[in-house]
C-alpha positions as CSV (number, residue, x, y, z in Angstrom):
1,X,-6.8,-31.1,8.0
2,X,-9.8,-33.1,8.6
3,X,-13.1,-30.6,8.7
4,X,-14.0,-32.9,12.1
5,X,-10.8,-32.6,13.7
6,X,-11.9,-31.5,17.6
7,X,-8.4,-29.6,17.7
8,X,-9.8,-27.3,14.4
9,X,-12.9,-27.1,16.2
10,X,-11.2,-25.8,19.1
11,X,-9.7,-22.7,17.0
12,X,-12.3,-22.2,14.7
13,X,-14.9,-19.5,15.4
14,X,-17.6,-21.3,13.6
15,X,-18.8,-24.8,12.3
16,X,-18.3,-25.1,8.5
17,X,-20.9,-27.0,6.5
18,X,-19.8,-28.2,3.1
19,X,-19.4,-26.2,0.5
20,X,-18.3,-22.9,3.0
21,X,-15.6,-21.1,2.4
22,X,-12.8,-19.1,4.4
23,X,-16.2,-16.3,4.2
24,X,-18.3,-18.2,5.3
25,X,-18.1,-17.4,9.1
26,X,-21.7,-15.4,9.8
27,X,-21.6,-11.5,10.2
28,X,-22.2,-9.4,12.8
29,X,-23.3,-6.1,13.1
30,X,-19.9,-5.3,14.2
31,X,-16.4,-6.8,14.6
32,X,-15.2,-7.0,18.1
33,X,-13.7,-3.9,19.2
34,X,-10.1,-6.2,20.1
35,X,-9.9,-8.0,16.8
36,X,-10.7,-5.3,14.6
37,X,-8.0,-3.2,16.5
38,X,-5.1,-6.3,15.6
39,X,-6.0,-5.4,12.1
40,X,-5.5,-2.2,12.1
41,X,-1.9,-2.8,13.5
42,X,-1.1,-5.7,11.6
43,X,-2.3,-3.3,8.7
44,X,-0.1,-0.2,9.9
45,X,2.7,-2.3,10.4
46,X,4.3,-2.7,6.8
47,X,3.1,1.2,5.9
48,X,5.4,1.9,9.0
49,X,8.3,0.4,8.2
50,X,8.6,1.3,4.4
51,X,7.6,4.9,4.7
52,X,9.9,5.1,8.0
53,X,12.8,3.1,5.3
54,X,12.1,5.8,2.1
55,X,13.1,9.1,4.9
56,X,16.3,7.3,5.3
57,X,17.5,5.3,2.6
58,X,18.8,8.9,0.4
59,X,21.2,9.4,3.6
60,X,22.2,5.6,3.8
61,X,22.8,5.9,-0.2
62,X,25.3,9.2,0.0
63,X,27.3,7.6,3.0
64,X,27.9,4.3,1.3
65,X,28.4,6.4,-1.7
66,X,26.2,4.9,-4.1
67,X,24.2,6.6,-7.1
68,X,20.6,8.0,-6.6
69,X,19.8,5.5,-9.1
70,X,21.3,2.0,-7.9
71,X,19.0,3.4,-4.5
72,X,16.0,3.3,-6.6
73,X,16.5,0.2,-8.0
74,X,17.3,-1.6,-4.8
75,X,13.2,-1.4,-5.1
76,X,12.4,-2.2,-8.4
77,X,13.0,-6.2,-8.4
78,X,10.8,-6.3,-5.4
79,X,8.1,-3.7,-6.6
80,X,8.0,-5.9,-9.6
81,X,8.0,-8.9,-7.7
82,X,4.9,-7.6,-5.8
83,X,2.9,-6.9,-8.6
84,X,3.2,-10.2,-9.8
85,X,2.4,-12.0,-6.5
86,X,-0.3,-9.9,-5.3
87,X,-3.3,-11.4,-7.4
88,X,-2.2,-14.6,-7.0
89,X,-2.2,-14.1,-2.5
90,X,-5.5,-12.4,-3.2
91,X,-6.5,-15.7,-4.9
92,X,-5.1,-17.9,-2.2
93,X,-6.4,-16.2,1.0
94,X,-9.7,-18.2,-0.6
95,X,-8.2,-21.2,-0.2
96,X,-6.0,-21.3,2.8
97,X,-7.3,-18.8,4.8
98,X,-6.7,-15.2,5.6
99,X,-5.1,-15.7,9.0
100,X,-2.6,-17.9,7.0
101,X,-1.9,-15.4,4.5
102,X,-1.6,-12.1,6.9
103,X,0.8,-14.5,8.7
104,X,2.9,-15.4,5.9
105,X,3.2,-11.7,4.4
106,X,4.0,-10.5,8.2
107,X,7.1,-12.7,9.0
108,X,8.0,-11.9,5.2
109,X,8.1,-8.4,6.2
110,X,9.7,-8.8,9.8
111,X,12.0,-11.0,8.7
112,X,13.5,-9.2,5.3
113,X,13.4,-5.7,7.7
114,X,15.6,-7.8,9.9
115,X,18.8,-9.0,7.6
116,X,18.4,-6.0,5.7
117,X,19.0,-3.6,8.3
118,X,21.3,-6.0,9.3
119,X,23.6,-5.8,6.1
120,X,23.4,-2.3,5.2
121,X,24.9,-1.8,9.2
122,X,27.7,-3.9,7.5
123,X,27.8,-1.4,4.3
124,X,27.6,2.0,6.5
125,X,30.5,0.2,9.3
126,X,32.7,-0.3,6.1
127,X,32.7,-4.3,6.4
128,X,31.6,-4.9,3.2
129,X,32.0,-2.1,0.3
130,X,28.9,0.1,-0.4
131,X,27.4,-1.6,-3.6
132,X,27.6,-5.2,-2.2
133,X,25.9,-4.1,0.8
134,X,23.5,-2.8,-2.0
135,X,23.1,-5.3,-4.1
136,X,22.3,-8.0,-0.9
137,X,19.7,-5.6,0.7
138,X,18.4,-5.9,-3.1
139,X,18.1,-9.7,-2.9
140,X,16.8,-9.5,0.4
141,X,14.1,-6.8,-0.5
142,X,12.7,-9.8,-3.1
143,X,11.4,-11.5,-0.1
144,X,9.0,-9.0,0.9
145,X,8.1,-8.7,-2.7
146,X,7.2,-12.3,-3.1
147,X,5.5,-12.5,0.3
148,X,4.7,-9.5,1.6
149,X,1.6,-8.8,-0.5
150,X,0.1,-11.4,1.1
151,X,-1.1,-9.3,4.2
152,X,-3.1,-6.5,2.7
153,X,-5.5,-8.2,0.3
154,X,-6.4,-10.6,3.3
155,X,-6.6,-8.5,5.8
156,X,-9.5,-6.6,3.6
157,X,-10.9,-10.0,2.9
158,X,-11.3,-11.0,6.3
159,X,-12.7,-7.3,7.4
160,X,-15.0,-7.6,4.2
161,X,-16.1,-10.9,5.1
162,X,-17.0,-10.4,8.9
163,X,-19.1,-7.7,8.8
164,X,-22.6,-6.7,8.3
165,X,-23.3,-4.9,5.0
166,X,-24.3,-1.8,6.2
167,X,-20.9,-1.3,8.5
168,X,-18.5,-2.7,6.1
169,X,-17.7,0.6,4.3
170,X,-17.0,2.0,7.5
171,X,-14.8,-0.5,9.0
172,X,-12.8,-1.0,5.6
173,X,-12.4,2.6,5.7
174,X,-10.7,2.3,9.0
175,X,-8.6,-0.5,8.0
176,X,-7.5,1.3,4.6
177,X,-6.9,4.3,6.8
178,X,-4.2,2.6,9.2
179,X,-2.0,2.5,6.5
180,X,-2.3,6.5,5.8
181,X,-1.8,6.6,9.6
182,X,1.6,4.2,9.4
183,X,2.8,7.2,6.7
184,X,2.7,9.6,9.4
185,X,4.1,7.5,12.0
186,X,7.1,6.1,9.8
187,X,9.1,9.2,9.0
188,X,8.2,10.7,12.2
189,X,9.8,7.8,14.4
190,X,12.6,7.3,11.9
191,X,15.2,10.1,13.0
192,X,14.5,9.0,16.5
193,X,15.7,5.7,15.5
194,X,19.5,6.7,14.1
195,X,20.9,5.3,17.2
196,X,24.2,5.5,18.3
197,X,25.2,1.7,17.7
198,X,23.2,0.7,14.5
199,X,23.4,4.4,12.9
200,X,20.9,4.9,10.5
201,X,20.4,1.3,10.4
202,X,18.5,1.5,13.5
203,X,15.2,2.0,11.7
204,X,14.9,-1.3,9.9
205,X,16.1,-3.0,13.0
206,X,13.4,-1.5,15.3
207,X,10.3,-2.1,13.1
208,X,11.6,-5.5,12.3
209,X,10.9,-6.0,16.1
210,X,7.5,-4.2,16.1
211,X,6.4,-6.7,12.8
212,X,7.6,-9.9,15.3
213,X,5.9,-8.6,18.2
214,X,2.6,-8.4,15.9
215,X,3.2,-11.1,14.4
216,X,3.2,-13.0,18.0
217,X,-0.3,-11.1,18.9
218,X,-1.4,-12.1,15.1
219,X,-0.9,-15.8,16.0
220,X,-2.5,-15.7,19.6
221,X,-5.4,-14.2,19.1
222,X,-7.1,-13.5,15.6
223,X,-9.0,-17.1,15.2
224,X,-7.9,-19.5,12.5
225,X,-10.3,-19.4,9.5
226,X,-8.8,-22.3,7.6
227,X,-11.5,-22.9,5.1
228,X,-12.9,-26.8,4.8
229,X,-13.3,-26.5,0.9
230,X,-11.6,-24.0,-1.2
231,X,-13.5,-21.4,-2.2
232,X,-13.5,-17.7,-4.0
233,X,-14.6,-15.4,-0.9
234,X,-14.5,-11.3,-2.2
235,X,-11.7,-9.3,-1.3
236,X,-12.8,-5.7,-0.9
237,X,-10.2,-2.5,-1.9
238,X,-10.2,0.4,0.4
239,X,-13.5,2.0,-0.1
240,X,-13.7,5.8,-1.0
241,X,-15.6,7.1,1.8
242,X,-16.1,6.3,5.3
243,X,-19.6,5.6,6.1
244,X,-21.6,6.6,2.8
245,X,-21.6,4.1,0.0
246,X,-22.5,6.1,-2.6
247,X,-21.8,4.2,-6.1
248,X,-21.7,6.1,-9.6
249,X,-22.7,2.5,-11.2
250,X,-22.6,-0.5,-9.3
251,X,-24.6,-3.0,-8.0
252,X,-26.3,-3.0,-4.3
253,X,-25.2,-4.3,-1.2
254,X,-27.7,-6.7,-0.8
255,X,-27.4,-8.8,-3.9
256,X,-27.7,-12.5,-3.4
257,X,-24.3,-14.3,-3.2
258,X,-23.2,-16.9,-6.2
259,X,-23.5,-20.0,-5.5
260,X,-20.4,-21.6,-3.7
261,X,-19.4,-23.6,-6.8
262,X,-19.6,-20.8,-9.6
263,X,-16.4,-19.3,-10.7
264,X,-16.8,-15.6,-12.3
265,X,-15.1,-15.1,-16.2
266,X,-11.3,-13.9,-15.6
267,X,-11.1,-10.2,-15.3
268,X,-9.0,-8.9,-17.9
269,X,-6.8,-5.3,-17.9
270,X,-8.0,-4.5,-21.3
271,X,-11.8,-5.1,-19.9
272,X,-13.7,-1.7,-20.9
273,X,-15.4,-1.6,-17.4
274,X,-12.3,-1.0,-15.5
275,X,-9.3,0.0,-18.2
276,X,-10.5,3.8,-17.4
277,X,-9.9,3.5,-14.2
278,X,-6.9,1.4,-14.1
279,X,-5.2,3.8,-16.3
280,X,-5.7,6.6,-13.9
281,X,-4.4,4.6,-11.3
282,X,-1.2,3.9,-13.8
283,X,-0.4,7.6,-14.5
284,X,-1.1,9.0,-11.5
285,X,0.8,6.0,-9.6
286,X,3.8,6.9,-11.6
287,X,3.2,10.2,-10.7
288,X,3.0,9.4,-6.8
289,X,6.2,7.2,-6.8
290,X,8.3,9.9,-8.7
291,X,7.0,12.1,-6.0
292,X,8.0,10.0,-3.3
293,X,11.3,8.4,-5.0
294,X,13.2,11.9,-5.7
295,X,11.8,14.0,-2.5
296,X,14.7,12.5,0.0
297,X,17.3,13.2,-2.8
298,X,16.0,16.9,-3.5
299,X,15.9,17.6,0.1
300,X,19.3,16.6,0.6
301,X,20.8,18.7,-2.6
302,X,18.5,22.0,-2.1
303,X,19.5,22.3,1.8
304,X,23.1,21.7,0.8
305,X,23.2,17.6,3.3
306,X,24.7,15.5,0.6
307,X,28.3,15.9,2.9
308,X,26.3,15.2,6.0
309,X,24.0,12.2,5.5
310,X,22.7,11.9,9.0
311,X,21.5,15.5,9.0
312,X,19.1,14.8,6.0
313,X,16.9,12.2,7.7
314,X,15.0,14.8,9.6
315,X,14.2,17.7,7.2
316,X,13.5,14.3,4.5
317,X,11.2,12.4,7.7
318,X,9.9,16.0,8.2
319,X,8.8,16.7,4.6
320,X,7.5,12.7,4.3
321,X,5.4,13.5,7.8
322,X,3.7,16.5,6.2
323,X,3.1,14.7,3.0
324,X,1.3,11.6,5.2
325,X,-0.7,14.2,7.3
326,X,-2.3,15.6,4.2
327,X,-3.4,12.1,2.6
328,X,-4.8,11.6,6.5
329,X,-6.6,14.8,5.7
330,X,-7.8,13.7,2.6
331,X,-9.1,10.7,3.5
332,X,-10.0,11.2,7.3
333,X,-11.6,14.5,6.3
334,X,-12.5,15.6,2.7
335,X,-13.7,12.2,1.3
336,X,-16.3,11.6,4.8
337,X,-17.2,15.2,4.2
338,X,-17.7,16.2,0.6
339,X,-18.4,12.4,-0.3
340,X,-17.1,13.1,-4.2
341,X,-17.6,10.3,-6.6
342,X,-14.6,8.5,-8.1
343,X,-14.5,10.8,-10.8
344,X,-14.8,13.7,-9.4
345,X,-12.5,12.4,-6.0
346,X,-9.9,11.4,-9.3
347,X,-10.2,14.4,-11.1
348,X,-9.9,17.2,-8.2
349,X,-7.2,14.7,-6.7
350,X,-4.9,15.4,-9.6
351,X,-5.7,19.4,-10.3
352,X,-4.2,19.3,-6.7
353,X,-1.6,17.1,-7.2
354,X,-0.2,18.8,-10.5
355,X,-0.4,22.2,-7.9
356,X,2.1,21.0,-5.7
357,X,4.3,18.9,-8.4
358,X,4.7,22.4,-9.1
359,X,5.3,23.9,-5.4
360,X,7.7,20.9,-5.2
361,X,9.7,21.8,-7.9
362,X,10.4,25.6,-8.0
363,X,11.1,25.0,-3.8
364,X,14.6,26.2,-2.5
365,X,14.2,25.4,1.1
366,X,12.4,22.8,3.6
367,X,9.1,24.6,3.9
368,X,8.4,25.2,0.4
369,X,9.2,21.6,-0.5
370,X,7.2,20.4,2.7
371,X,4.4,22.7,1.2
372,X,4.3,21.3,-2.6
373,X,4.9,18.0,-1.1
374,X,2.1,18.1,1.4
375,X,-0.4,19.8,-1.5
376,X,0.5,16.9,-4.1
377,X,-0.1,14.2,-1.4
378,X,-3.6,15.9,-0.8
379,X,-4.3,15.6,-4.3
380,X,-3.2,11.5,-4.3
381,X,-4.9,11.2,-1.4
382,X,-8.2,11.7,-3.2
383,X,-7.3,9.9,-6.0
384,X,-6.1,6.6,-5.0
385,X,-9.4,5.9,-3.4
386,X,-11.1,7.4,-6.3
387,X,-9.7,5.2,-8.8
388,X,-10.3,1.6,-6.6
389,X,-13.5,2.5,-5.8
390,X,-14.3,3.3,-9.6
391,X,-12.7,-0.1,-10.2
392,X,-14.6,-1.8,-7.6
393,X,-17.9,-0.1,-8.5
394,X,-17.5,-0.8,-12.3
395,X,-17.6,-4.9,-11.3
396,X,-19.9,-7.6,-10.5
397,X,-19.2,-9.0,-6.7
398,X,-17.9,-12.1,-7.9
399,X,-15.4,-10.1,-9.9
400,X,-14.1,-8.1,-6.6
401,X,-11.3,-10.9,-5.5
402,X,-10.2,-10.5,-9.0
403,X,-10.2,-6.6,-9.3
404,X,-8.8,-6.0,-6.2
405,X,-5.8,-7.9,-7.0
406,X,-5.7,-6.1,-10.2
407,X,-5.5,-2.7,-8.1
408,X,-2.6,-4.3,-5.4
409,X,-0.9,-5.7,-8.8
410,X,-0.9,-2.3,-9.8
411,X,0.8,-0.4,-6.8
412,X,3.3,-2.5,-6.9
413,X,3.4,-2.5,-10.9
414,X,4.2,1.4,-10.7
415,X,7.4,1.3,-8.7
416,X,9.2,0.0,-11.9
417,X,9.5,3.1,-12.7
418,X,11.0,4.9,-9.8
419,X,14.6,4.4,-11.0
420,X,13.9,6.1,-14.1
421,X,12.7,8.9,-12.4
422,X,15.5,9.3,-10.1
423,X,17.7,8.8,-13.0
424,X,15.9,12.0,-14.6
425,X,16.0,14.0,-11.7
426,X,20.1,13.5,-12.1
427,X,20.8,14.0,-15.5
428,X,17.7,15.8,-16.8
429,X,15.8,17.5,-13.9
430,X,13.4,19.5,-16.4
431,X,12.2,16.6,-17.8
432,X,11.0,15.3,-15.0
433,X,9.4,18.8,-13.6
434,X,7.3,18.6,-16.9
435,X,6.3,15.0,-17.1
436,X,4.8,14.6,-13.5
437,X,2.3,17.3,-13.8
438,X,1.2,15.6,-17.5
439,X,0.6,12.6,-15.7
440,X,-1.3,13.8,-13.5
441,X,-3.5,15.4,-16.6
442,X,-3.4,12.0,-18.1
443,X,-4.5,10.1,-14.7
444,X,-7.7,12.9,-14.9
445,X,-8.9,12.2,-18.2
446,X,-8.0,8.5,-18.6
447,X,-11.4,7.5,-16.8
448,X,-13.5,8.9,-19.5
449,X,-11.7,6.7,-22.1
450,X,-13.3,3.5,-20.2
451,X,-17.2,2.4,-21.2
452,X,-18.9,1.9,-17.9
453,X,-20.9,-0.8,-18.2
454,X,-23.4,-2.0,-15.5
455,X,-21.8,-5.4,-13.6
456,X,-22.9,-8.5,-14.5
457,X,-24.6,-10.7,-11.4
């Protein structure tokens, strides 16, 4: 569209000169209170829905009578599928605009939430048989993968973009924290949601509704940013504190933008600036995933619910709610008040975590498990900020686009291997006991096998 065009002008909240970018709207001291709050839900709104779909998808699985495993992997395709898009919507929010991309990743969302509540209704009604249901929610999952990633990374970009340096960590903070509130709000709303009509089913139909109604508020009222000239704006990860920017290494917030034109050197995984911290993020990921992958499954075989599926989704919402209300703590409370460094905020993160692995595993009833579980999500609540703020800090700010898709890449990237997990938990539960405590050693010490190096302007 023409940069001159009075109907752009109309929409736009600023006059673009040549050579500005999606970024290149001025900052202010502060977001407006309105706008910033449409983030935050726009934000919350996928963490919602997923976390609310994990606390019932082990009770959907035992009443179409499908494996632990083939549950799992219903995920995998699109976890994948995420880690590949991510960078690449990271990289294209530049171009086209974040409103564009938070758009695209929302309907993605609302609209896969939508047919694949819709078909697994068909699965538990007995219309279609168990695994196809399965194996189309699968297929349907794949749009969210290839889509959905769009939201986050631009979301943070806009955020990033729109606000003064010296309130940025704090209103990134708040953004990043609306997900850890979406946790809490997820598996607490989902047993409410097994309605009488729909069955368990009613979840996914209920927060497909919420994502169009944001969606709707989305497109009225966030203005369009659609940039004149492409450009490669920063896309900020979720900081690690609230309010304190308090770098190990890095460089200051005040350093002088590139020019519009430059383009940074490719970031590479192997780089010795970030491969520290990106293997932390790896094993203690994996770590996080098992965690979450296997919790509905044990809840259901240590309280004796695999013959009564719709009795499991509260105890498994329960143990899921305590879980999100300790990375709230975490992150709303320990990081603002201690202010640890990545390192430290990555290694205490998984001395806790390994704690309640432990709890978790020895547990033979709901408030043991909701004790280990809510003790290991403490732990990863310290360390996933630790580690993308490590990342984040160990780059240039030309480089930050580039890592930060490296970091969503790599959430995704981890869920590969949830059906392994599961798979051990089945066959060879020991295994698994042992391994996710080793990880979390591994995710501890793997930051001191990366040089830290001082970013390059």
């Amino acid at each position: 569209m023409p940069a001159n065009d009075p109907s752009l002008r109309q929409t736009e909240p600023f006059d673009r000169q040549p050579g500005q970018t999606a970024d290149a709207e001025p900052v202010t001291e502060h977001l407006p209170g309105p706008r910033l709050a449409l983030l935050f839900v726009v934000s919350m709104v996928s963490a919602t829905g997923n976390t609310a779909m994990q606390s019932v998808m082990p009770s959907i699985g035992t009443q179409l009578r499908v494996s632990d495993t083939a549950i799992s992997l219903a995920f995998t395709l699109s976890a994948l599928l995420w880690a590949v898009f991510a960078p690449y919507w990271a990289r294209r929010s530049d171009q086209r605009g974040r409103k564009a991309m938070m758009t695209l990743g929302l309907a993605a969302f609302s609209i896969h939430f939508l047919l694949g509540g819709f078909v697994l209704w068909l699965g538990l009604a007995g219309l279609i048989g168990g695994m196809i249901a399965l194996v189309i929610f699968a297929v349907v999952r794949l749009l969210n993968g290839a889509l959905g990633s769009a939201t986050s990374s631009a979301v943070q970009a806009y955020v990033a973009s729109r606000s003064a340096p010296a309130d940025r960590t704090r209103v990134l903070a708040l953004i990043a924290s609306s997900m850890g509130l979406g946790t809490v709000i997820g598996p607490g709303l989902a047993p409410l949601l097994v309605l009488p009509v729909v069955g368990l089913a009613g979840p996914f139909i209920a927060f497909a509704l919420f994502g169009f109604v944001t969606l709707a508020a989305l497109r009225l009222y966030l203005p369009h940013d659609r940039p004149a000239f492409a450009g490669h704006g920063d896309i900020a990860p979720p900081p690690l504190m609230p309010g304190s920017a308090m770098p190990e290494t890095g460089e200051p917030e005040d350093e002088p933008a590139p020019p519009p034109e430059s383009k940074p050197p490719r970031l590479r995984w192997a780089d010795p600036r970030v491969r520290g911290w990106t293997g932390a993020g790896a094993c203690g990921g994996v770590a996080q995933v098992a965690l979450i992958s296997i919790t509905g499954f044990l809840v259901l075989d240590r309280l004796g619910l695999r013959g009564d599926p719709h009795a499991g989704a509260a105890p498994v919402g329960l143990v899921m709610m305590c879980g999100a209300f300790a990375t709230l703590l975490a992150q709303w409370g320990l990081i603002p008040m201690l202010r640890p460094g990545p390192r430290t905020a990555v290694i205490s993160g998984m001395a806790l975590a390994a704690l309640g692995l432990t709890i978790w595993a020895l547990a033979q009833d709901l408030h043991t498990i909701a004790l280990g579980y809510s003790i290991a999500s403490l732990g990863f609540g310290l360390h996933r900020p630790g580690f993308t703020s490590g990342a984040s800090l160990a780059v240039s700010r030309r480089e930050q686009g580039q890592v930060a898709g490296m970091v969503s890449s790599l959430f995704g990237a981890v869920y590969v291997a949830a059906p392994l997990t599961v798979w051990l938990y089945n066959t060879h539960p020991a295994t698994i006991y042992l391994a996710l405590p080793v990880l979390c050693l591994a995710a501890a010490l793997a930051p001191s096998f990366g040089t830290r190096l001082a970013p390059a302007a």
